[in-house]
C-alpha positions in Angstrom: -31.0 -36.7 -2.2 -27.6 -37.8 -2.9 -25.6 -34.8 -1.6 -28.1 -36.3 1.5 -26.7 -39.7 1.5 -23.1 -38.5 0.8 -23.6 -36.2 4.2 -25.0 -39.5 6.2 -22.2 -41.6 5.1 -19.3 -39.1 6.2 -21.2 -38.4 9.3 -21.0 -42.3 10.0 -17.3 -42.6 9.2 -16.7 -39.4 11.3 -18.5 -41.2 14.2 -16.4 -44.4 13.9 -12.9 -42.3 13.4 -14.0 -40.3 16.2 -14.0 -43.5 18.5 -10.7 -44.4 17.2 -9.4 -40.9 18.7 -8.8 -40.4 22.5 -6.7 -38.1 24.9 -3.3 -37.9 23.7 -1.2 -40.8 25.3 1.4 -39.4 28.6 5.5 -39.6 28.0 6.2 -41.0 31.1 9.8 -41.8 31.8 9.6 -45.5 33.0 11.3 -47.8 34.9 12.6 -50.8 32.7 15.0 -52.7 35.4 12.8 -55.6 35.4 10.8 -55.3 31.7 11.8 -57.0 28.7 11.9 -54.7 25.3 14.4 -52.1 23.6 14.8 -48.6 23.6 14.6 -46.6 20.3 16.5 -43.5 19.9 14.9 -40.8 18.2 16.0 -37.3 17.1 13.6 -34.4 17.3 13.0 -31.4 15.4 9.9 -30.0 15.9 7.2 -26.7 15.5 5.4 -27.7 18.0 5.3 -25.2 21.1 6.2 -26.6 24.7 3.1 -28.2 26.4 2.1 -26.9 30.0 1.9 -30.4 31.0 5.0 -31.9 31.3 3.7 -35.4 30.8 2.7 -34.3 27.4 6.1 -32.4 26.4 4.7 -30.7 23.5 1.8 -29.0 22.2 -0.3 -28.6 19.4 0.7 -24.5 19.0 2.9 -23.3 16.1 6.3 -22.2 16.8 9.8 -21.9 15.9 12.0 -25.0 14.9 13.4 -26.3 18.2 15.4 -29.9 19.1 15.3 -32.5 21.3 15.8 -35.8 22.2 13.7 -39.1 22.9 14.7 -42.5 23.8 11.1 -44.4 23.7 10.8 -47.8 24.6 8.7 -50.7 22.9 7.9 -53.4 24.9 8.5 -57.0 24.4 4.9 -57.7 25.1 2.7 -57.1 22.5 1.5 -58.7 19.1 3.5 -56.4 16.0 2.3 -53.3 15.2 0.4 -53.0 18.1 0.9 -49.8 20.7 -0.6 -49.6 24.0 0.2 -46.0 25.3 0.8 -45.8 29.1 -1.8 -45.9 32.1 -1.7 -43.9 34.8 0.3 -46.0 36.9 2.5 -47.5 33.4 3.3 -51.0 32.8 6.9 -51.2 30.9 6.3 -54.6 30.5 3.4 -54.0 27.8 3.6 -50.3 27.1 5.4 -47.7 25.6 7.0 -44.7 27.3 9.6 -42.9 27.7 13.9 -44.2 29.3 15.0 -40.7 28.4 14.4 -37.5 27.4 16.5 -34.3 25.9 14.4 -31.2 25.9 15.6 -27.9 25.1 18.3 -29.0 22.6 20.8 -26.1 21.0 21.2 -26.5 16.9 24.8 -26.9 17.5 24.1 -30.3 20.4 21.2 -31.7 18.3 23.5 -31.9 15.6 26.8 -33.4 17.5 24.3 -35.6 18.6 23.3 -36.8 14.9 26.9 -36.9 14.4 27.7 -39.3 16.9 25.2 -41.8 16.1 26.1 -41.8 12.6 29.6 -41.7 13.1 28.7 -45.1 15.1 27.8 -47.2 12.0 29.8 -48.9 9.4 30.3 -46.1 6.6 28.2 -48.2 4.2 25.1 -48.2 6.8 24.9 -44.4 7.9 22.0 -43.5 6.6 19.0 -41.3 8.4 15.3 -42.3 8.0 13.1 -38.6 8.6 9.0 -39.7 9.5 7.3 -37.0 9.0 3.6 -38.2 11.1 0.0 -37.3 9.8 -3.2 -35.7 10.4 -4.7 -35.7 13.6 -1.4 -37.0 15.5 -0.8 -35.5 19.1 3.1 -35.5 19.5 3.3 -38.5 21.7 1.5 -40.4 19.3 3.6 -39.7 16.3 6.6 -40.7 18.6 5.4 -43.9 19.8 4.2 -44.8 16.1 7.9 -43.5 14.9 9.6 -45.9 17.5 7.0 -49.0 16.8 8.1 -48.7 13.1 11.5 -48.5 13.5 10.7 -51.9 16.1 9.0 -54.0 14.2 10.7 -53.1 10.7 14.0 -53.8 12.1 15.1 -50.2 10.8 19.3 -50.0 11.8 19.3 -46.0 10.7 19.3 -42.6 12.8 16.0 -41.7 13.4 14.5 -38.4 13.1 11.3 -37.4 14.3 9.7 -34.2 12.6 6.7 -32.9 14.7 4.7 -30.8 12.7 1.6 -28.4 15.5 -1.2 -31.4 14.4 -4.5 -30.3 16.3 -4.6 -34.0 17.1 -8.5 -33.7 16.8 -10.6 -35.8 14.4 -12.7 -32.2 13.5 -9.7 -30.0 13.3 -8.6 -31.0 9.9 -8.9 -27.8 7.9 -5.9 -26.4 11.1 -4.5 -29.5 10.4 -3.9 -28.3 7.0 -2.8 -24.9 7.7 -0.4 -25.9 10.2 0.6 -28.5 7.3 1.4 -25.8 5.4 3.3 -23.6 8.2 5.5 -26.4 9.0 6.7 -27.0 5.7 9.5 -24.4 6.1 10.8 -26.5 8.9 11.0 -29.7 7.3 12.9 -28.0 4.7 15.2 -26.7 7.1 15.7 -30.2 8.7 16.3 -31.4 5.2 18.8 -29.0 4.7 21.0 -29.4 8.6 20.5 -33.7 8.2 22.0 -33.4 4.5 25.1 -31.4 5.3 25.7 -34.2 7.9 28.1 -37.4 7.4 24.8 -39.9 6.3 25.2 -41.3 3.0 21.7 -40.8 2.5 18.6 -39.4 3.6 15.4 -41.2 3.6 11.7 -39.4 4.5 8.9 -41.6 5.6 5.9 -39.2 5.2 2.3 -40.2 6.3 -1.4 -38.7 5.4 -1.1 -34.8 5.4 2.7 -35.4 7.1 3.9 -36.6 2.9 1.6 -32.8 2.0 4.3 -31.4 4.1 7.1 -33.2 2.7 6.3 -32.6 -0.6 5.9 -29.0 0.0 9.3 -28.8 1.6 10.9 -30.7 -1.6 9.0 -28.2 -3.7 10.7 -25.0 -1.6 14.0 -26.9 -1.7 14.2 -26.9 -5.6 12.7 -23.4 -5.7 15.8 -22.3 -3.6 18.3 -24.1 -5.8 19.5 -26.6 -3.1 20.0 -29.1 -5.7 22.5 -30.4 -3.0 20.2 -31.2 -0.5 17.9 -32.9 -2.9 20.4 -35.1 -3.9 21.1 -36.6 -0.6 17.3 -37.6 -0.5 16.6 -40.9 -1.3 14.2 -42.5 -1.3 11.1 -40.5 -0.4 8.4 -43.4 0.8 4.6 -41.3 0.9 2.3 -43.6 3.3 -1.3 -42.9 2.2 -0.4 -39.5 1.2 -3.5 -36.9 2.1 -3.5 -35.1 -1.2 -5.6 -34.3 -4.4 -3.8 -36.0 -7.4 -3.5 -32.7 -9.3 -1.8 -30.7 -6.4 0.5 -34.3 -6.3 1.5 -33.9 -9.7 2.0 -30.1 -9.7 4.4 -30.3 -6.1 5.9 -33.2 -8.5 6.9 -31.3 -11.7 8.5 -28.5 -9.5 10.7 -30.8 -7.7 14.3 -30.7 -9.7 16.4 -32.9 -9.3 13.9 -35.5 -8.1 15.1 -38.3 -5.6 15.6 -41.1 -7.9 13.5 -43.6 -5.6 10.2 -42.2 -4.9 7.1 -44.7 -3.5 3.9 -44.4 -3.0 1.8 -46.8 -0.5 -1.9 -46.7 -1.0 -4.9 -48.6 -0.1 -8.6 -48.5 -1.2 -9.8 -49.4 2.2 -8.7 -46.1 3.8 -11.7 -44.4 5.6 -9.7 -41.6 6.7 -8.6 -40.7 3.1 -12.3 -40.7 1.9 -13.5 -38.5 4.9 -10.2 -36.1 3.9 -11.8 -36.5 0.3 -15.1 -35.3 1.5 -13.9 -32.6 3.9 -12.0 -31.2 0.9 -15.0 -30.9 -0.9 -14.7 -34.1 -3.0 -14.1 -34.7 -6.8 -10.4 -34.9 -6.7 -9.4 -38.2 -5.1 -6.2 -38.6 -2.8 -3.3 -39.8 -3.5 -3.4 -42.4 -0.6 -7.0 -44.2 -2.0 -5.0 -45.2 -5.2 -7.2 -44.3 -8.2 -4.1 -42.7 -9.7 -1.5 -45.8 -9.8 -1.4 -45.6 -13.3 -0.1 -42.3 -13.6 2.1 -42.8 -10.7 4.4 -45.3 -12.7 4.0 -43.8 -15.9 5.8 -40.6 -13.9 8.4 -43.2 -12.5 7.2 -43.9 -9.1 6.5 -47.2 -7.6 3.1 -48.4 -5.7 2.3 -50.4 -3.2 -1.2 -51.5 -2.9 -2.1 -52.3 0.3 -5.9 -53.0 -0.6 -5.3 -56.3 -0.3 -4.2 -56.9 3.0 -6.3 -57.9 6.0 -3.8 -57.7 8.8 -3.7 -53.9 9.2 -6.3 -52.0 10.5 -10.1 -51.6 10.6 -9.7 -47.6 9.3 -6.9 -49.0 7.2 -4.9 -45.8 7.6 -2.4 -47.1 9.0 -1.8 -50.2 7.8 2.1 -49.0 6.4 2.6 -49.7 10.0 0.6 -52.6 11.2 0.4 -55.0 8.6 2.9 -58.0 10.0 2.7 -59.3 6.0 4.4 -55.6 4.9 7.2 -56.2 8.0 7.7 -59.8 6.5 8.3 -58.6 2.9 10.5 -56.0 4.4 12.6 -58.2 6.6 12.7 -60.7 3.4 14.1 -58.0 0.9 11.3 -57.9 -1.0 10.3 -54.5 -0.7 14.1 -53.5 -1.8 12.3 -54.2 -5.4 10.2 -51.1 -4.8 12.5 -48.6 -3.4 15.5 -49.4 -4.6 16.4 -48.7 -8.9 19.3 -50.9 -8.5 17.4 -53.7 -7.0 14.2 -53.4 -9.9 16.9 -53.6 -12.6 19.1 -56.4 -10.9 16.0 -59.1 -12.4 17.2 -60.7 -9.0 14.3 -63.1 -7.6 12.2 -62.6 -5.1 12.1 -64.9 -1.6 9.1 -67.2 -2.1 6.6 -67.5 -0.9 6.3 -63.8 -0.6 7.0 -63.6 -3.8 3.5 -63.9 -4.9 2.2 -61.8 -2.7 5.1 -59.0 -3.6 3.8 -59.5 -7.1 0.2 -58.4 -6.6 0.7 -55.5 -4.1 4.0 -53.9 -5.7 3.4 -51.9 -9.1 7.1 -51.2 -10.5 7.7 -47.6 -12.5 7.7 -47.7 -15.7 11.7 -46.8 -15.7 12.0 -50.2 -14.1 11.1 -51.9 -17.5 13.4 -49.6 -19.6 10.5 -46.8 -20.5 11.4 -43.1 -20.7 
């Protein structure tokens, strides 16, 4: 009887996340003449095979690493954190799309094209910020989502954009994973070409099954030896990561050196998390759904606990993203306190009044507070 009402419970979540799903949003290249918004420029390195639609640019097929080039724009228009993907006939005053693409990119050009931008910035701001997207996440989707972070966050970094073959289907999550799996070689390889460039840093931004994949790709790093690489990384930010604590804390203990900022954002209101849960065969919760915070710090990561928050999302999956209170402690400084070391030992206050709200979502690591 219960295995009966555990089956009728994920079959209604399935129902609700399958209405959340849809036909994966065109890349149109719009007009913008006479729209208000910006154009974010986004690197790409991707898996993902060429689409035979060209409105879709790629598809959800494994292949080799290959490069390209976006320049998505983010309308004006809209209420933050919101995305409305183009109509048939688009509307750049309200919707995303495309002002450019590069398709097609050589190694050699993708890279030039990294050095250029950095090269761009003031030395003490070149920095690269790597999103790694999720589960279920047709390429066009990830972009858009990658270029409505970088928007509403106010991110001043080179962006790169790693497309991982996501079925972008609600059922397909056991290819999901596998694909997760395939394309962890080519993250590492990204790791490795964005490293050896001029940045100061390297920051991944890894959400659902997309941290699974980044974690596996720090794992192969340190296996290989390229302490080098790993050393450039920093911090690592997991956005309800899609993984069972255990395999966590294994990928965790093989990672050497580890980047010395590492957070975790997790909410107890993520549907899509428990359905992973329950697809995996249930008993070991995720990551993401924040049972573990505890052992989290106590292995010198910090948590953000986004339970709280009722701005984000009505699956909560992607609140990271949409929750205006997260942009407004990041635009503040507040977040600085969670992943940045030098900021947690500073004892430097926080901006009120976010301040109280910093203190109830944000769970320092236990190094913060002088433990070993």
């Amino acid at each position: 009887m219960i295995r009966l009402y555990r089956l009728i419970a994920l079959a209604t979540v399935l129902a609700g996340l399958s209405a959340c799903t849809h036909v994966p949003a065109r890349l149109p290249i719009l007009d913008t003449s006479a729209a208000d918004g910006r154009s974010e420029t986004i690197l790409i390195a991707t898996t993902r095979v060429p689409s035979e639609d060209p409105a879709l640019r790629l598809s959800s097929l494994r292949g080799d690493l290959s490069f390209a080039r976006a320049d998505v724009w983010v309308p004006s228009n809209r209420h933050a954190g919101e995305i409305n993907h183009p109509s048939r006939q688009p509307d750049p005053s309200r919707e995303f799309g495309l002002t450019g693409y590069q398709e097609g990119m050589s190694s050699a050009d993708w890279y030039d094209d990294l050095d250029r931008q950095l090269s761009a910035l003031p030395l003490t701001e070149r920095q690269v910020l790597v999103f790694v997207h999720g589960f279920n996440t047709p390429f066009s989707d990830g972009l858009y989502l990658n270029a409505q972070i970088l928007n509403d966050f106010g991110v001043n970094t080179v962006a790169v954009h790693y497309a991982w073959p996501s079925a972008g289907q609600v059922t397909a999550y056991l290819q999901d994973r596998d694909s997760a799996l395939f394309a962890r070689d080519g993250l590492a390889d990204l790791l490795v070409t964005v490293a050896d460039s001029p940045s100061i840093s390297v920051t991944i931004l890894a959400h659902s099954m997309g941290a699974h994949v980044t974690m596996e790709a720090l794992r192969q790093l340190s296996l290989e030896g390229r302490s080098e690489v790993l050393a450039k990384i920093d911090p690592v930010i997991l956005a309800m990561p899609d993984i069972a604590f255990d395999v966590f804390f294994s990928q965790l203990d093989a990672i050497e050196p580890r980047p010395e900022n590492m957070t975790v954002l997790v909410s107890g209101r993520d549907q899509a998390l428990r359905v992973s849960d329950s697809l995996s065969g249930g008993g070991l919760a995720r990551i993401g759904i924040g049972a573990q915070q505890d052992a989290l710090t106590a292995h010198g990561i910090a948590v953000l606990d986004l339970t709280g928050l009722r701005d984000g999302t009505v699956i909560g999956h992607t609140d990271f993203a949409a929750s205006t209170t997260l942009m407004q402690l990041a635009a503040s400084g507040a977040l600085d306190h969670a992943f940045n070391a030098e900021a947690q030992s500073s004892g430097s206050l926080l901006p009120a009044p976010l301040a109280a709200i910093a203190a109830q979502i944000i769970r320092l690591p236990a190094r913060a507070f002088g433990d070993n």
